[in-house]
C-alpha positions as CSV (number, residue, x, y, z in Angstrom):
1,X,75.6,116.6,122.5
2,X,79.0,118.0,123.6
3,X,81.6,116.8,121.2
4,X,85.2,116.4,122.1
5,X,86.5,116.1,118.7
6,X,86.1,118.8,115.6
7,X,87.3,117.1,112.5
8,X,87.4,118.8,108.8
9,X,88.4,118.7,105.3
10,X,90.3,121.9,104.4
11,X,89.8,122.5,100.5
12,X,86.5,123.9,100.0
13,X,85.1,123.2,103.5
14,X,87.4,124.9,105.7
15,X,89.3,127.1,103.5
16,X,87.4,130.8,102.8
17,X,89.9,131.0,99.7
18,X,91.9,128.3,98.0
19,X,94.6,128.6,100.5
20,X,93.8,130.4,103.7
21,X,91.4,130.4,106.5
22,X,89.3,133.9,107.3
23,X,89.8,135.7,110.6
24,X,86.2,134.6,111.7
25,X,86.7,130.8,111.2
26,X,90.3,131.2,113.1
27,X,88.1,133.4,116.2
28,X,85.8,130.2,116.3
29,X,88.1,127.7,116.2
30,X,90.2,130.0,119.1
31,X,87.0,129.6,121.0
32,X,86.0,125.9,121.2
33,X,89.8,124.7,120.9
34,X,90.6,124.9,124.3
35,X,87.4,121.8,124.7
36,X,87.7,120.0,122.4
37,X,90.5,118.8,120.0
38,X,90.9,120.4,116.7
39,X,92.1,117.8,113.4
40,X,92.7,118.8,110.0
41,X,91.5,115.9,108.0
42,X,93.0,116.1,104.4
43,X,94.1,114.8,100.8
44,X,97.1,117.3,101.3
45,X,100.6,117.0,102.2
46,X,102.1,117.6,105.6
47,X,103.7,121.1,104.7
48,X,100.5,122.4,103.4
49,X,98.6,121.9,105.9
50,X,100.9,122.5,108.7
51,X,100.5,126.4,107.6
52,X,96.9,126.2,108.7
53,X,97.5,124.3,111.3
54,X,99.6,127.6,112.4
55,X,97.4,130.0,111.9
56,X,94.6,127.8,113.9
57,X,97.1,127.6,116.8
58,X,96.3,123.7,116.7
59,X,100.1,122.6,115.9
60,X,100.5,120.4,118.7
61,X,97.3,118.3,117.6
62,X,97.7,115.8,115.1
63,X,96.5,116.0,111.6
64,X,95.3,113.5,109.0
65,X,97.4,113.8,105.2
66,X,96.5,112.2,102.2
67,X,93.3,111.0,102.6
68,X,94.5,109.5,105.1
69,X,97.5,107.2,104.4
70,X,99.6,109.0,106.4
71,X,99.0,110.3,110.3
72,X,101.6,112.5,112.1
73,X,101.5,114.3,115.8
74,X,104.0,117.1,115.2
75,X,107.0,115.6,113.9
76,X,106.0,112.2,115.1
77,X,104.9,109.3,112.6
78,X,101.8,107.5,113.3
79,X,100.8,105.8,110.4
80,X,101.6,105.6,107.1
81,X,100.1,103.3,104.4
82,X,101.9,103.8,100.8
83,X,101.1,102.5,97.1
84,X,103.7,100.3,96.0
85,X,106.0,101.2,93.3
86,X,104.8,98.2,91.0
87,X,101.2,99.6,91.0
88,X,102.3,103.2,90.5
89,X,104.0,101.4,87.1
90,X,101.2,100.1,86.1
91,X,99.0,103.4,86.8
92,X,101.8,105.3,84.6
93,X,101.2,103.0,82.0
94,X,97.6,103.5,81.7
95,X,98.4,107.4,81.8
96,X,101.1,108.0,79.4
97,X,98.3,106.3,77.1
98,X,96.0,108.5,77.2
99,X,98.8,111.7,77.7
100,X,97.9,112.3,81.4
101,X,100.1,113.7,84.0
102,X,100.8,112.2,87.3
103,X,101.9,113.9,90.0
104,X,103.6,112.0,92.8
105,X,103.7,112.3,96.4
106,X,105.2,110.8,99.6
107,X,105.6,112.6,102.8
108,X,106.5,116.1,102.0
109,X,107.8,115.4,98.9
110,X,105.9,115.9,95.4
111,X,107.1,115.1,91.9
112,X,105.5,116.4,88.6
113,X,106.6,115.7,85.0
114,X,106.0,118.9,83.8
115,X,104.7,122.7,84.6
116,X,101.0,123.4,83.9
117,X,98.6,125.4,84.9
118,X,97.3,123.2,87.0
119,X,100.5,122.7,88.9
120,X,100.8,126.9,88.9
121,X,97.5,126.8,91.0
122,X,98.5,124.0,93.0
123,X,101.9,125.8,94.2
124,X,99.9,129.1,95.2
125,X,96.9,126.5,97.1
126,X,99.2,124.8,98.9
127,X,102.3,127.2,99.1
128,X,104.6,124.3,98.1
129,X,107.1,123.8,95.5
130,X,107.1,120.7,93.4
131,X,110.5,118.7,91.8
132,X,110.4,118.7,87.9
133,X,111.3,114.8,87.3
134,X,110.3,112.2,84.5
135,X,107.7,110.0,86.3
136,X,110.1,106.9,85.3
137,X,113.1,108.5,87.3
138,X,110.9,108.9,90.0
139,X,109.6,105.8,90.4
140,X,113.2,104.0,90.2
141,X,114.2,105.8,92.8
142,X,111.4,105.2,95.2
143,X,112.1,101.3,94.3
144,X,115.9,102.0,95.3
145,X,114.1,104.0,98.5
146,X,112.1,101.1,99.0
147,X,108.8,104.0,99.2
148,X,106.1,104.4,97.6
149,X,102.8,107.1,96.8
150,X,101.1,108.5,99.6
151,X,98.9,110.0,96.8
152,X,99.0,109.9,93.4
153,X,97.6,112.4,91.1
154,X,96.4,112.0,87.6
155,X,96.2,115.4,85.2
156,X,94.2,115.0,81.9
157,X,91.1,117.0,80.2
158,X,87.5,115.6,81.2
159,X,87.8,112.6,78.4
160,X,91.1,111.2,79.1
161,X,90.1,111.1,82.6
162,X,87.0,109.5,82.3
163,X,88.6,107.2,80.1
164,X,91.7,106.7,82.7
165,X,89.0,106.2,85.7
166,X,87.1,103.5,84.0
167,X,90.7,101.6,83.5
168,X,91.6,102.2,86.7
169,X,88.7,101.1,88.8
170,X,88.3,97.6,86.2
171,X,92.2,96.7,86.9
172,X,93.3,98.3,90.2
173,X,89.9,98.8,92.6
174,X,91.6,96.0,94.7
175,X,94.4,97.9,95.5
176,X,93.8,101.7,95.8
177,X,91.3,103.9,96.1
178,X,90.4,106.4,93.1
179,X,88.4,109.7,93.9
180,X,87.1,112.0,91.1
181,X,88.6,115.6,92.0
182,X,86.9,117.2,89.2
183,X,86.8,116.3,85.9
184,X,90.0,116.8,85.1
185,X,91.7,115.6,87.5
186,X,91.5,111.9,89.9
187,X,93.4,111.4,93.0
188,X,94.3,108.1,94.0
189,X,95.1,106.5,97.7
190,X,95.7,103.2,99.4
191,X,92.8,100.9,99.4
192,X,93.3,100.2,102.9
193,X,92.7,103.7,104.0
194,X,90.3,106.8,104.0
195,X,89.8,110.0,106.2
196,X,87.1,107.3,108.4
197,X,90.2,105.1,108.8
198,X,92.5,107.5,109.6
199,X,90.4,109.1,112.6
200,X,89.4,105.8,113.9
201,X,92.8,104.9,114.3
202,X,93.3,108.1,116.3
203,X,90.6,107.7,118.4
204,X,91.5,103.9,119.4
205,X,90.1,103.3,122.8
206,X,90.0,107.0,124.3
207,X,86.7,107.9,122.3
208,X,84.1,107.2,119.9
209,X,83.1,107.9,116.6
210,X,80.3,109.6,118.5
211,X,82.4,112.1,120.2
212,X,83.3,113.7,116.9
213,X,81.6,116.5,114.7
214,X,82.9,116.5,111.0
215,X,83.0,118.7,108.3
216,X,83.1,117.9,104.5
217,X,82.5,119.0,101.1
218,X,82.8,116.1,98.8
219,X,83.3,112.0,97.8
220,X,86.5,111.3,100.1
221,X,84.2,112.7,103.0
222,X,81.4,111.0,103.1
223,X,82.5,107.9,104.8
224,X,84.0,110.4,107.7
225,X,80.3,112.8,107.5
226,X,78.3,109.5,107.5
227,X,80.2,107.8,110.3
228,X,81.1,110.3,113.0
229,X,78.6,111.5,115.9
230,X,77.3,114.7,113.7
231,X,78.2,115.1,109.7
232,X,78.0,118.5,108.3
233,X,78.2,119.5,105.2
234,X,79.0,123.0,103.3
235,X,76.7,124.5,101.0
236,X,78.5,124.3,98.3
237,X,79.0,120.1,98.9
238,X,78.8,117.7,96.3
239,X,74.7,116.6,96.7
240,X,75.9,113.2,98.0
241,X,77.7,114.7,100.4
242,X,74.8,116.9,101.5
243,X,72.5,114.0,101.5
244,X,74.1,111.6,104.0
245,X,75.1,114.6,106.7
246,X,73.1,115.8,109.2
247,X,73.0,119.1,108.5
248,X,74.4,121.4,105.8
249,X,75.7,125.2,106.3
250,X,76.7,127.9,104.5
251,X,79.2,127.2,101.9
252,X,82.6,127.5,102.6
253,X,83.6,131.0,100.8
254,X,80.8,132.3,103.5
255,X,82.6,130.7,106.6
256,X,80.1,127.9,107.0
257,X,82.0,126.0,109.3
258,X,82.8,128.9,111.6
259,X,79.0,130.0,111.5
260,X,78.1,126.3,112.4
261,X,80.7,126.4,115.6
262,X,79.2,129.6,116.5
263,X,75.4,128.8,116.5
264,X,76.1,125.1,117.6
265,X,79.1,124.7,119.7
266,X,80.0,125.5,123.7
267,X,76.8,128.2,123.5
C-alpha cells in the first residue's frame, strides 16, 4: 500500500533524545516527504514542536498539539477545543488536596505554580519557558480571557497521582480525558478530542483513514495506531500499544521510525 499520509507522536517515538530528531530520521523523512505529507501528531505545544517541524523541513504542513485540542496550518487556526475554566477549578481542588502541581496550557502559553525538577526537564524537552503564577491567578484571568486549558498537567509522586486519577476519572470522565504519563505525572485533554479526532478532521473528504501510516509509543496513541491504514509501534511502546499495531520497530533511541520508512516506504 502507498500511503499518502505519515503521522507520528514525537516524545519517545520520533524523538532519538528527549528533544531532538537524529540526522538519519531527518534523511528519511527528506526522502518520502516530497509523496506524501508529513504530521506531527502531539501532546505538546505549538512552539515545541514547531522546532522539529524545522528541522524536518515540514513547516508548511500542519501539525496536531495537545493531544489534539488544538490544529494549526502555519499560523492559521483550525481547531481548537479547550477545558473550561469551571472544570479546571474543580481539577485544582482535587490537586491542591493531595499537594499536586498543575501545570497549565493554552496555545503557546504555559503556566506553572512553582520550579521543580520536573519543570527543569520539561524546559530543556521542549525548549520553552514557563510563567511562574499561582494556579488561582491563572485561572481568573483565563475566565476574564474567556479561555481555557488546552492541556492540563498534574505533578505529584506515584501515590498522590494514583489517588488524583481515581478522583478524577469517578467525577470528571464526562468531560475530559485523563492519560497516565508516568506515574508521576497525568495529563489531561478535552473529552471531545484525541490525536484520532484530530487527523480525521484533517483528512475530511480528501482521504481516508487508510491513506495514513502512524507512529506511536503509548496510551494517547492507540486510538490513532488502531484506526489509521498501518499502526506502528516503537520498541520501547507501552505493550498495549504494541499489541493493537501492526507492526512494531526498533525503539525510538535506535531510530525506529526512520528504519521503518527506510525498509517500508517508496522502495
Amino acid at each position: 500500500m502507498t500511503y499518502k499520509i505519515l503521522c507520528s507522536d514525537l516524545d519517545g517515538t520520533l524523538l532519538t533524545t528527549k528533544s531532538d530528531v537524529s540526522n538519519f530520521t531527518i534523511s528519511q523523512i527528506e526522502r518520502v516527504k516530497e509523496r506524501m505529507q508529513i504530521i506531527l501528531v502531539s501532546a505538546r505545544m505549538p512552539k515545541a514542536m514547531h522546532y522539529i517541524q524545522q528541522d524536518l523541513g515540514v513547516l508548511h504542513e500542519p501539525i496536531i498539539c495537545y493531544n489534539g485540542a488544538l490544529i494549526l496550518h502555519g499560523d492559521k487556526e483550525l481547531k481548537s477545543t479547550v477545558i473550561p475554566a469551571l472544570c479546571i477549578e474543580n481539577i485544582h481542588k482535587i490537586a491542591e488536596q493531595h499537594n499536586i502541581k498543575l501545570g497549565l496550557y493554552y496555545k503557546d502559553e504555559w503556566y506553572a505554580e512553582i520550579d521543580s525538577e520536573r519543570i527543569q526537564k520539561e524546559k530543556v524537552h521542549t525548549k520553552v519557558e514557563p510563567v511562574f503564577k499561582n494556579t488561582t491567578e491563572t485561572i481568573l484571568d483565563w475566565k476574564l480571557r474567556k479561555i481555557g486549558a488546552h492541556k492540563i498537567m498534574l505533578m505529584g509522586t506515584k501515590n498522590t497521582a494514583d489517588i488524583a486519577y481515581k478522583k478524577l476519572e469517578e467525577s470528571f470522565s464526562e468531560e475530559i480525558n485523563i492519560y497516565r504519563s508516568n506515574d508521576t505525572l497525568i495529563e489531561v485533554s478535552p473529552k471531545s478530542v484525541s490525536k484520532l479526532s484530530a487527523i480525521i478532521y484533517l483528512i475530511k473528504d480528501k482521504y481516508t483513514l487508510d491513506d495514513i501510516i502512524s507512529f506511536g509509543d503509548n496510551y494517547n496513541d492507540i486510538d490513532m495506531l488502531q484506526n489509521t491504514g498501518c499502526g506502528v509501534a516503537v520498541g520501547n511502546a507501552r505493550e498495549e500499544a504494541k499489541r493493537i499495531s501492526n507492526y512494531v520497530t526498533l525503539k525510538n533511541t535506535e531510530d525506529g521510525v526512520a528504519h521503518y520508512v527506510k525498509e517500508n516506504l517508496f522502495n
